[in-house]
N, CA, C and O atoms as a GROMACS GRO file, in nm:
protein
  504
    1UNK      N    1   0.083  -0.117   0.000
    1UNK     CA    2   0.000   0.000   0.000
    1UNK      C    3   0.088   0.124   0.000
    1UNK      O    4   0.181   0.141   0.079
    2UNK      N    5   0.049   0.210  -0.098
    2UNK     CA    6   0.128   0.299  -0.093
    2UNK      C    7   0.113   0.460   0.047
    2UNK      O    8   0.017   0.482   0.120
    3UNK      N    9   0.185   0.505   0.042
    3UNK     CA   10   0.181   0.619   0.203
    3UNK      C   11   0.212   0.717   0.136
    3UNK      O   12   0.334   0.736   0.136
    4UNK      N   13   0.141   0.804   0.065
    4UNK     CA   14   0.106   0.980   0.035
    4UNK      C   15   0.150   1.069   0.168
    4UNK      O   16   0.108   1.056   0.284
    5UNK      N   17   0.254   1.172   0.112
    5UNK     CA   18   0.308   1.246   0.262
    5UNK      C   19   0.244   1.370   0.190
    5UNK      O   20   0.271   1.398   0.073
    6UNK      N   21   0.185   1.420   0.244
    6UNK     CA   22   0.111   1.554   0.186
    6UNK      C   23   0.144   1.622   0.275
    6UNK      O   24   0.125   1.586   0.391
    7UNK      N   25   0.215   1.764   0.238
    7UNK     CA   26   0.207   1.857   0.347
    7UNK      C   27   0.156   1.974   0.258
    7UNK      O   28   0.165   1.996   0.137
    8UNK      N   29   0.102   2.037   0.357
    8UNK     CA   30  -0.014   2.172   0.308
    8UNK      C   31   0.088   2.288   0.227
    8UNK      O   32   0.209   2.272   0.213
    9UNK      N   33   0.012   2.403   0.179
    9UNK     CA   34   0.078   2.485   0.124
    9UNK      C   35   0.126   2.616   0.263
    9UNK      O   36   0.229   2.681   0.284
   10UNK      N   37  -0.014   2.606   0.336
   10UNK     CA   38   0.041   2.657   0.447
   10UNK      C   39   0.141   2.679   0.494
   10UNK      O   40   0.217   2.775   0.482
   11UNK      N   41   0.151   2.498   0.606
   11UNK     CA   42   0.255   2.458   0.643
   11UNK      C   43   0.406   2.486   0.584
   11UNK      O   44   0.510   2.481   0.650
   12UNK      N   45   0.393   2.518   0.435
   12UNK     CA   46   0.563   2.565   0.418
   12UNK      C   47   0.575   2.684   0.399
   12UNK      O   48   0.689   2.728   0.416
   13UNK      N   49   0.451   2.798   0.352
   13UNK     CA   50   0.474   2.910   0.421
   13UNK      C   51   0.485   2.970   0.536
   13UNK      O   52   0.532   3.084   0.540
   14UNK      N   53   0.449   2.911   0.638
   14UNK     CA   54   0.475   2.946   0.799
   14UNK      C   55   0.638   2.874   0.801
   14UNK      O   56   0.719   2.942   0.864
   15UNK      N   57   0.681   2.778   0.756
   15UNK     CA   58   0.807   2.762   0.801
   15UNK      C   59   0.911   2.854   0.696
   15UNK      O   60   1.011   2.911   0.740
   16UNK      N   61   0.881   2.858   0.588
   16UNK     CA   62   0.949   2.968   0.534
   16UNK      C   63   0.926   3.065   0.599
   16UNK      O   64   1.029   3.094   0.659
   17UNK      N   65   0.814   3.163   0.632
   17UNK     CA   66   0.801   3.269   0.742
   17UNK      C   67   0.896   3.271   0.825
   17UNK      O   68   0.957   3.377   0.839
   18UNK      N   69   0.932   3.164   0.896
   18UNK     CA   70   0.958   3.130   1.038
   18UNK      C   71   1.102   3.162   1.002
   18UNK      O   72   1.154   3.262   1.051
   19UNK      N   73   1.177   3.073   0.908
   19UNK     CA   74   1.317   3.106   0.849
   19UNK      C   75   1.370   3.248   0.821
   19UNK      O   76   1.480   3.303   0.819
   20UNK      N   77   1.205   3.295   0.793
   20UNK     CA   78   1.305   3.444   0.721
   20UNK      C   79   1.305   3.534   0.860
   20UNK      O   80   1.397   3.608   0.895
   21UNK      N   81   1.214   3.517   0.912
   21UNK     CA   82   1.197   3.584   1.029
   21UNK      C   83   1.353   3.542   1.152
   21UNK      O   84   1.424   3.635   1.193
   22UNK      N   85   1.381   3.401   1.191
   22UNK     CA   86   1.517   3.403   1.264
   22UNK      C   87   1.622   3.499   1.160
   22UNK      O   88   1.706   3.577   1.204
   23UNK      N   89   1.606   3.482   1.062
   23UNK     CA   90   1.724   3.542   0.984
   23UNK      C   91   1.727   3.706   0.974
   23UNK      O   92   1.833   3.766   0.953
   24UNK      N   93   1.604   3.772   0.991
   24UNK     CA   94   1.610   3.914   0.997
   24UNK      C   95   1.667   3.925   1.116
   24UNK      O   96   1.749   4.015   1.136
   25UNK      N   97   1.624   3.812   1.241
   25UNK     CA   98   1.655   3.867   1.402
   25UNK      C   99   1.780   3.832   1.395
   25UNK      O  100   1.842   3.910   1.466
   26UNK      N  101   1.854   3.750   1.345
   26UNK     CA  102   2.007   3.735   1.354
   26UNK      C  103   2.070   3.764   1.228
   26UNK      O  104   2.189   3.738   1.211
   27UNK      N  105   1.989   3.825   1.122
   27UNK     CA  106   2.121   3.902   1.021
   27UNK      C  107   2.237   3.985   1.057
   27UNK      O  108   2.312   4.018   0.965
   28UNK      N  109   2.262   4.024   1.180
   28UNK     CA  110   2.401   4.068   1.241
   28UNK      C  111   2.497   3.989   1.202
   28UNK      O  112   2.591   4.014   1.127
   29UNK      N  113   2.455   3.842   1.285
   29UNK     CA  114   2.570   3.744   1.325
   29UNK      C  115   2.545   3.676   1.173
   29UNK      O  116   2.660   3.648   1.140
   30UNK      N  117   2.472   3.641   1.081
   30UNK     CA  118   2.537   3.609   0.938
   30UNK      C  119   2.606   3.755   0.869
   30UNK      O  120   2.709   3.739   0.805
   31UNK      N  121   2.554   3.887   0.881
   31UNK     CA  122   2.646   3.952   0.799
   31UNK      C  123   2.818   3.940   0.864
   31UNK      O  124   2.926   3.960   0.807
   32UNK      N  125   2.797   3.912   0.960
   32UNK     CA  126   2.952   3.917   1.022
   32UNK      C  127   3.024   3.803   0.996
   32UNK      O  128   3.146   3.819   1.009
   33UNK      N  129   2.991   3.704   0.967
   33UNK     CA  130   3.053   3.600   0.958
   33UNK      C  131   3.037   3.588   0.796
   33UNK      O  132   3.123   3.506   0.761
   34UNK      N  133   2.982   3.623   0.709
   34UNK     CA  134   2.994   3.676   0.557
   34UNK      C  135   3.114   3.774   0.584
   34UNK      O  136   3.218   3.733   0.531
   35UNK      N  137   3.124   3.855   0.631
   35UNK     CA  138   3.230   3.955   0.632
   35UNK      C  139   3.372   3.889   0.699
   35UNK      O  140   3.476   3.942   0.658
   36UNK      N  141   3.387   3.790   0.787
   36UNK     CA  142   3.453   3.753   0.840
   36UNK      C  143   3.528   3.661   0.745
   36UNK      O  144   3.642   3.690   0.708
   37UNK      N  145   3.448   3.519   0.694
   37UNK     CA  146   3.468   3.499   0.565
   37UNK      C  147   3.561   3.536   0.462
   37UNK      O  148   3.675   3.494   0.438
   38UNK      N  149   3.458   3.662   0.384
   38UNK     CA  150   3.544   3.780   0.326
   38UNK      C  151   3.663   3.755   0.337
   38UNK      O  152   3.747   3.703   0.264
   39UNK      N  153   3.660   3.813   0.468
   39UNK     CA  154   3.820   3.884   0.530
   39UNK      C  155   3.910   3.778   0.502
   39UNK      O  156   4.029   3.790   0.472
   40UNK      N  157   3.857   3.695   0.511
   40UNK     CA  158   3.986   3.559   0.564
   40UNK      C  159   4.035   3.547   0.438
   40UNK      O  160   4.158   3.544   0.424
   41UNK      N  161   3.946   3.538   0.324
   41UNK     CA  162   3.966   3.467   0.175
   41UNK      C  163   4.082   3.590   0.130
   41UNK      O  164   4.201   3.576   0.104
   42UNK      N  165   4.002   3.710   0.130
   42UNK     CA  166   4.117   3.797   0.062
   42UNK      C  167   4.253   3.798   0.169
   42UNK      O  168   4.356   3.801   0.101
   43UNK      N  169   4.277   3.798   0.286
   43UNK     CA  170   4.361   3.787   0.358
   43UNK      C  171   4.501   3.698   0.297
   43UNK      O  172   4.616   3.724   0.261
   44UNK      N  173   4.418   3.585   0.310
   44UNK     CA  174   4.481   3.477   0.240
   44UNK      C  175   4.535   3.490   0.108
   44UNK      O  176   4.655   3.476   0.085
   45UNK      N  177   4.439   3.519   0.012
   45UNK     CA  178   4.519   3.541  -0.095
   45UNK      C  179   4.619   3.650  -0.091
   45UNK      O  180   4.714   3.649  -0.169
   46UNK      N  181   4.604   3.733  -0.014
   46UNK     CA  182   4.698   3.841  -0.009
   46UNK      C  183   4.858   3.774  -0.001
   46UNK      O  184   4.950   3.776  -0.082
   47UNK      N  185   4.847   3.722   0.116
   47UNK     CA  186   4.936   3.642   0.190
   47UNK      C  187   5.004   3.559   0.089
   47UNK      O  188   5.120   3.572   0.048
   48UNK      N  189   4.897   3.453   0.047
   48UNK     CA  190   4.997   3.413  -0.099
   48UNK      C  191   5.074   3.422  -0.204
   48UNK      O  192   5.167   3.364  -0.261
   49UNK      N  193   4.976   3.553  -0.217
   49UNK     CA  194   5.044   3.655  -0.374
   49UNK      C  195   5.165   3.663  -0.312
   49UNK      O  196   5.244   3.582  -0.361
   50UNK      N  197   5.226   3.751  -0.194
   50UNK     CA  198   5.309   3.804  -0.134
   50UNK      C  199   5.416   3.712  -0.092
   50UNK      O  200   5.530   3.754  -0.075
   51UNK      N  201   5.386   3.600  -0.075
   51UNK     CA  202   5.499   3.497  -0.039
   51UNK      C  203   5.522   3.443  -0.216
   51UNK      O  204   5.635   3.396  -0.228
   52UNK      N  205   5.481   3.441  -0.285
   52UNK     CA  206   5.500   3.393  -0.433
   52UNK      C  207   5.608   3.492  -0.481
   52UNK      O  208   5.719   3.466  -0.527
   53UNK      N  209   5.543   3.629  -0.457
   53UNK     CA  210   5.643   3.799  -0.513
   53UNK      C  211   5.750   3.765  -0.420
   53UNK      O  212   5.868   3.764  -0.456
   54UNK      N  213   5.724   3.746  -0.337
   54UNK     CA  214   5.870   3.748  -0.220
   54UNK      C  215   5.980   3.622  -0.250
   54UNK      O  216   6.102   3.637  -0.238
   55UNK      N  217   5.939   3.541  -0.277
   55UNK     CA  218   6.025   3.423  -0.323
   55UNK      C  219   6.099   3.438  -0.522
   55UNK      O  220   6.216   3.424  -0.560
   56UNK      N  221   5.987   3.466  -0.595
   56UNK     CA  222   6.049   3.528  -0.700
   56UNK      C  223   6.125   3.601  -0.702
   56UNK      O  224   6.216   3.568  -0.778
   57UNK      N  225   6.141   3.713  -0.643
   57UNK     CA  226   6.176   3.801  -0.643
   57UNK      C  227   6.406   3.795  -0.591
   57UNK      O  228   6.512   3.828  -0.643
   58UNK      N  229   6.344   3.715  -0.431
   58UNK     CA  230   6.463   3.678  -0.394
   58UNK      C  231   6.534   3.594  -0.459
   58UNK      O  232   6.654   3.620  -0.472
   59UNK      N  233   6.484   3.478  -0.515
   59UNK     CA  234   6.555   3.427  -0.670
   59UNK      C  235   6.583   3.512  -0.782
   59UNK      O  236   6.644   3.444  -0.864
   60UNK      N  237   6.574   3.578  -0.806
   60UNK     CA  238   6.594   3.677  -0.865
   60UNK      C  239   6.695   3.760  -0.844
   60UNK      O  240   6.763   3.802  -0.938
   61UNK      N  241   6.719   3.797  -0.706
   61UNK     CA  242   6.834   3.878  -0.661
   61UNK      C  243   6.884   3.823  -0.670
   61UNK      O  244   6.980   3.856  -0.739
   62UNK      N  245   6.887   3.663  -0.610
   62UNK     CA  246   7.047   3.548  -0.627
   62UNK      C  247   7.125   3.542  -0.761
   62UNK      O  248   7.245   3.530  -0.786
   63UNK      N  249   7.031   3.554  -0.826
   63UNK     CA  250   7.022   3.494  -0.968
   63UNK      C  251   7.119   3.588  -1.033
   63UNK      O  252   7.225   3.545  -1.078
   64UNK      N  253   7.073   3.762  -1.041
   64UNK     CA  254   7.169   3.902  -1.049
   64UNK      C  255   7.333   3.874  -1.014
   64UNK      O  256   7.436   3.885  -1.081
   65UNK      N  257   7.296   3.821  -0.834
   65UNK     CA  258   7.425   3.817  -0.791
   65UNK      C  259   7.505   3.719  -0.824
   65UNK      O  260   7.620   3.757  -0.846
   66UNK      N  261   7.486   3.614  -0.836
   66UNK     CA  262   7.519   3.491  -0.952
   66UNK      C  263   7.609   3.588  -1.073
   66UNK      O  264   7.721   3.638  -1.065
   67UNK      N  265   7.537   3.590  -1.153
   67UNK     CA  266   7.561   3.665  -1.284
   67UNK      C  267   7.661   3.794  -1.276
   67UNK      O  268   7.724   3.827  -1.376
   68UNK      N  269   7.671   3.852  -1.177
   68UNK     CA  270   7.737   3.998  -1.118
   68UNK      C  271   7.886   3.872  -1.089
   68UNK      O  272   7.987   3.897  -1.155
   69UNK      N  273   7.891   3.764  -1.008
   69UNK     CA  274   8.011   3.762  -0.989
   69UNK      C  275   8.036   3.662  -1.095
   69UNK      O  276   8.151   3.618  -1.090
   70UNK      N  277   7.959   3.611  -1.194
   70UNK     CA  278   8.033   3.509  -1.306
   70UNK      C  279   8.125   3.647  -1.375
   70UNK      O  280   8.247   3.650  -1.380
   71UNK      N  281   8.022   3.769  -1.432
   71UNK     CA  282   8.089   3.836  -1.475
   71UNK      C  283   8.241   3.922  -1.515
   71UNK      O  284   8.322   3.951  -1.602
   72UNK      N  285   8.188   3.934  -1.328
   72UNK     CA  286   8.377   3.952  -1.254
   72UNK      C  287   8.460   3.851  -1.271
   72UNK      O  288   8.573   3.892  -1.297
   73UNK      N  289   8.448   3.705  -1.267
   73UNK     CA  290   8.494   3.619  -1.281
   73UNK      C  291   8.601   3.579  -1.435
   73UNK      O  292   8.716   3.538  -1.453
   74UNK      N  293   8.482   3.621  -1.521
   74UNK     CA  294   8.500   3.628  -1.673
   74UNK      C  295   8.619   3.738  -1.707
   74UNK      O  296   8.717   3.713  -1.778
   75UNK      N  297   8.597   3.840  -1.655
   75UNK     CA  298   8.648   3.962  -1.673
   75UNK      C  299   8.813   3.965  -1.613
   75UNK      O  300   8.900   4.020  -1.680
   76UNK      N  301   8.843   3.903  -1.487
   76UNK     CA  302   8.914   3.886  -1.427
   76UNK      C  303   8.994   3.761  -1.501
   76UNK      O  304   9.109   3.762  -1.458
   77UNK      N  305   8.979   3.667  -1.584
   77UNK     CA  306   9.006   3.552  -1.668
   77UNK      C  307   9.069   3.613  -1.782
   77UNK      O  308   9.173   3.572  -1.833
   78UNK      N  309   8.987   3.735  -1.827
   78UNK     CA  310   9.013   3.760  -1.955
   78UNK      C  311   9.167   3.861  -1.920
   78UNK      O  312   9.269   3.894  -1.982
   79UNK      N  313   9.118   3.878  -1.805
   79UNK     CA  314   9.288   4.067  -1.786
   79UNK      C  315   9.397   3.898  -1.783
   79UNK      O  316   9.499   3.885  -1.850
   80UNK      N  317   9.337   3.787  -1.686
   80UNK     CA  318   9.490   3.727  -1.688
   80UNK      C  319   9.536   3.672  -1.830
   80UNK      O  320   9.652   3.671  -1.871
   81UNK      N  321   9.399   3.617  -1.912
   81UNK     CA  322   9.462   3.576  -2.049
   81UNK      C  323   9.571   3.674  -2.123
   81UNK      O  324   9.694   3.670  -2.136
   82UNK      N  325   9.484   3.752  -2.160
   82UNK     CA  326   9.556   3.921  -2.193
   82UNK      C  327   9.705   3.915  -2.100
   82UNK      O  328   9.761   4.015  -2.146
   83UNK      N  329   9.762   3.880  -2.039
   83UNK     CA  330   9.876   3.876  -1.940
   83UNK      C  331   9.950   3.795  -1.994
   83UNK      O  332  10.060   3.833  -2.034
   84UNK      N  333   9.912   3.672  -2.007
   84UNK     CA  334   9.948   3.570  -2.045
   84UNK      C  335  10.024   3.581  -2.198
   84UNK      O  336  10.139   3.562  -2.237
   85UNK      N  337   9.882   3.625  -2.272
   85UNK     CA  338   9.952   3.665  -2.411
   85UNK      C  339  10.051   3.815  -2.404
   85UNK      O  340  10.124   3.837  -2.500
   86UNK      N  341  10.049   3.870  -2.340
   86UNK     CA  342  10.187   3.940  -2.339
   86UNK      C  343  10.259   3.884  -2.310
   86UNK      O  344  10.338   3.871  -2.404
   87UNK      N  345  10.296   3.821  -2.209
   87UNK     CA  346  10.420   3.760  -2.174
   87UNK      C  347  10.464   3.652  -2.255
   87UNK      O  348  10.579   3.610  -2.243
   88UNK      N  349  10.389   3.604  -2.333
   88UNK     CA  350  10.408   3.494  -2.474
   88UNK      C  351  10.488   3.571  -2.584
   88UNK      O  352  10.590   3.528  -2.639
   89UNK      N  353  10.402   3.738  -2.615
   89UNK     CA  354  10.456   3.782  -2.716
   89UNK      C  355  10.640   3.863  -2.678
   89UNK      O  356  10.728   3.876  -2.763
   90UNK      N  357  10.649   3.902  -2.540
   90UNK     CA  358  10.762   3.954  -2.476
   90UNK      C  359  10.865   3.819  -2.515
   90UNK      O  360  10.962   3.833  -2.590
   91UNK      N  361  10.841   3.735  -2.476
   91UNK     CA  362  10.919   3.569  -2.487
   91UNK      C  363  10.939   3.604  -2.608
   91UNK      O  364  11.044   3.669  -2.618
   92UNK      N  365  10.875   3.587  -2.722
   92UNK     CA  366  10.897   3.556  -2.871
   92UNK      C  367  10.958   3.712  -2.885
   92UNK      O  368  11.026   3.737  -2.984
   93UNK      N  369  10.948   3.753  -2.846
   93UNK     CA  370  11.051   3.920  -2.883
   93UNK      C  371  11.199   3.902  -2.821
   93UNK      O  372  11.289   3.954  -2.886
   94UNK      N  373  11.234   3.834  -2.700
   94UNK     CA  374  11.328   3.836  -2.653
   94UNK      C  375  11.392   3.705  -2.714
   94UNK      O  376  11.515   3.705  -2.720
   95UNK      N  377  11.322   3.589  -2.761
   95UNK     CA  378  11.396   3.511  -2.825
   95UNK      C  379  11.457   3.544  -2.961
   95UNK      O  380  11.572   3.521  -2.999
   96UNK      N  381  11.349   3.610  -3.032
   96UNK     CA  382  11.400   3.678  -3.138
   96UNK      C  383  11.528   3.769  -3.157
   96UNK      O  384  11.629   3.762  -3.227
   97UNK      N  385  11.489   3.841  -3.080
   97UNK     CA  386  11.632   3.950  -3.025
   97UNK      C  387  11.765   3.865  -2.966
   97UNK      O  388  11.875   3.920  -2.979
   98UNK      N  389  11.760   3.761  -2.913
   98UNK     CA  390  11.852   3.648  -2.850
   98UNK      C  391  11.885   3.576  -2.989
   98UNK      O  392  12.002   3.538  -2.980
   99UNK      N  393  11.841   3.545  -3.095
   99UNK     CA  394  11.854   3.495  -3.173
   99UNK      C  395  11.965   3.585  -3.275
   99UNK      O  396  12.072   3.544  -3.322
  100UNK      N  397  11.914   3.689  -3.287
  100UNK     CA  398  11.958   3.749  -3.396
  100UNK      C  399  12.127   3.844  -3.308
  100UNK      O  400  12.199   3.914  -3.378
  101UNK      N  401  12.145   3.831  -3.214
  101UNK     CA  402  12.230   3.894  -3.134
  101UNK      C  403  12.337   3.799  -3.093
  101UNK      O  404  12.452   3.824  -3.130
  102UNK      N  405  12.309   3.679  -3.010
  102UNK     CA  406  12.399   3.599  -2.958
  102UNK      C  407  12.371   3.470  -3.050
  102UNK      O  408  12.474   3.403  -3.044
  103UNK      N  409  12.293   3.415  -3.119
  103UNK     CA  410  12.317   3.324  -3.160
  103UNK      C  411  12.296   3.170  -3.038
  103UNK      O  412  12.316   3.054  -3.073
  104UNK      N  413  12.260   3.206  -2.924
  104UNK     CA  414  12.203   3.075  -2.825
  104UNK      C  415  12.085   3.014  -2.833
  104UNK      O  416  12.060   2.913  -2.766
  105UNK      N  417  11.983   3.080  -2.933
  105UNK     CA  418  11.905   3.039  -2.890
  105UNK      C  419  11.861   2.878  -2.972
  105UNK      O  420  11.830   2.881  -3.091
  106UNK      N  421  11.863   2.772  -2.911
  106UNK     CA  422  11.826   2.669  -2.984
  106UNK      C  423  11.683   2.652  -3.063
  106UNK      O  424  11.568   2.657  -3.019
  107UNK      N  425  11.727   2.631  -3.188
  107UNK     CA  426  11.607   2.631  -3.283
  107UNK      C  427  11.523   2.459  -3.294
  107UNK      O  428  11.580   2.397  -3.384
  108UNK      N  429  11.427   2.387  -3.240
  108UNK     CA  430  11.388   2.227  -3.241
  108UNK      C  431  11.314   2.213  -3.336
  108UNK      O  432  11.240   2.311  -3.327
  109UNK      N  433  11.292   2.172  -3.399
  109UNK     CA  434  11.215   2.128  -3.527
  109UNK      C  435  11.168   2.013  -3.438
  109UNK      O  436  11.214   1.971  -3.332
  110UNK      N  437  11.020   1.961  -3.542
  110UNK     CA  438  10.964   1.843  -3.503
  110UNK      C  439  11.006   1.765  -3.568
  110UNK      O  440  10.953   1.756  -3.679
  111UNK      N  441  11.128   1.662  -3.537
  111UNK     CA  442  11.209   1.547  -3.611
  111UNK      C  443  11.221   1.406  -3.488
  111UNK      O  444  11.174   1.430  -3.376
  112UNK      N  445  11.255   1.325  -3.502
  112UNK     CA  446  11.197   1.245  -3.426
  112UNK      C  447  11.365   1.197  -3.395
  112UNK      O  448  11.432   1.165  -3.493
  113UNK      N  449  11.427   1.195  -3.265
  113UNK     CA  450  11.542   1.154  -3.252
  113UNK      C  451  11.580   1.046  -3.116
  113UNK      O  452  11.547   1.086  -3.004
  114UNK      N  453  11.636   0.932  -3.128
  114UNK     CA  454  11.654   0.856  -3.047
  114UNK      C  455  11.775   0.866  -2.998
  114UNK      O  456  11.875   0.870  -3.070
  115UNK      N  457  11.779   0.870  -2.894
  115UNK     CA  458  11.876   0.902  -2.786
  115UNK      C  459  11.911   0.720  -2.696
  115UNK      O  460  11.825   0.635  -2.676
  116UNK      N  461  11.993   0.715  -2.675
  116UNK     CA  462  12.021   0.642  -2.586
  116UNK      C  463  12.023   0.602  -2.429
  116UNK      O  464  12.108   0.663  -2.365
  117UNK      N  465  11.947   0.513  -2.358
  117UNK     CA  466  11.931   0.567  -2.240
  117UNK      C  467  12.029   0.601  -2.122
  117UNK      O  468  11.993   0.657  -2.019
  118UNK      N  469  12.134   0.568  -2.146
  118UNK     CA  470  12.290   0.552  -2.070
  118UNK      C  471  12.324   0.705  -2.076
  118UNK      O  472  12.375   0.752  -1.974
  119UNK      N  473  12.295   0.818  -2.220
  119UNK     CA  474  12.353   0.925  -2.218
  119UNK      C  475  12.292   1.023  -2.159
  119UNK      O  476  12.170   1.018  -2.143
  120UNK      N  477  12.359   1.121  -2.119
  120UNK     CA  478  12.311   1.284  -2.061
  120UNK      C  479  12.342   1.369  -2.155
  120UNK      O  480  12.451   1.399  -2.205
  121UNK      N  481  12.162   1.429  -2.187
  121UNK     CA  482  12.217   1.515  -2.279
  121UNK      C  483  12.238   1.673  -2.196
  121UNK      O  484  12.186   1.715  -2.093
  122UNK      N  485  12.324   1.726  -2.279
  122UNK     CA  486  12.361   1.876  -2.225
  122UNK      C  487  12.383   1.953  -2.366
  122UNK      O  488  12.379   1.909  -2.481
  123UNK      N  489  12.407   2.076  -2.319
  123UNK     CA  490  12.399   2.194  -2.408
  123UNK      C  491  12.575   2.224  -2.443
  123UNK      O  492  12.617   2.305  -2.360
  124UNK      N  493  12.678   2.182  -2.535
  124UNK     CA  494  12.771   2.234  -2.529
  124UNK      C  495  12.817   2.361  -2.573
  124UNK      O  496  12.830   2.379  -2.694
  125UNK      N  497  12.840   2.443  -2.501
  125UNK     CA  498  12.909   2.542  -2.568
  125UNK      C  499  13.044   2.571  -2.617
  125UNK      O  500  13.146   2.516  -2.576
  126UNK      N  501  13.037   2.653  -2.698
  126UNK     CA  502  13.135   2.684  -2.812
  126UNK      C  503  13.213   2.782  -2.836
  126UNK      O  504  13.283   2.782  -2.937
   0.00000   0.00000   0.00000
């Protein structure tokens, strides 16, 4: 057998009544806690944005300072290369000049020479 729940049209306007009516007497304490709500959500996102900017950001500075001292690094590489090749080209000037003046300076070609292991070689002069 079937059981029909009928409730009147009344009956759910008095309880709708009834609903709207607690809710006018305590719309304080829901607007405040809507507002409270609110608060929290944008709070929060605030908070997030700001730790996201704050962390970018400080990677970012590392990142500068990184790059600031590869730079120096580079720069400081390049004055010693530059050093280096002077003192390569000073060598080849003073050998040159040693060459053409005293005659010491030994000239090696790439020739392939076997030596013996018993001997010492030395430089004789003349």
């Amino acid at each position: 057998m079937k059981l029909l729940a009928f409730t009147s049209k009344n009956a759910i306007n008095q309880t709708y009544a009834s609903l709207l009516n607690k809710y006018r007497t305590y719309q304080w304490i829901v607007d405040i806690i809507k507002i409270g709500w609110l608060a929290l959500a944008f709070f929060s996102f605030i908070l997030i944005y700001l730790y996201f900017v704050n962390k970018s950001s400080t990677q970012w500075y590392f990142l500068r300072q990184a790059n600031n001292d590869l730079n120096t690094i580079k720069f400081k590489y390049e004055i010693v290369k530059t050093n280096v090749l002077n003192y390569k080209q000073q060598n080849r000037q003073d050998m040159h000049d040693t060459f053409w003046t005293n005659n010491r300076v030994v000239d090696i070609h790439a020739t392939i020479v076997s030596v013996p292991q018993n001997k010492e070689l030395t430089i004789n002069d003349r």
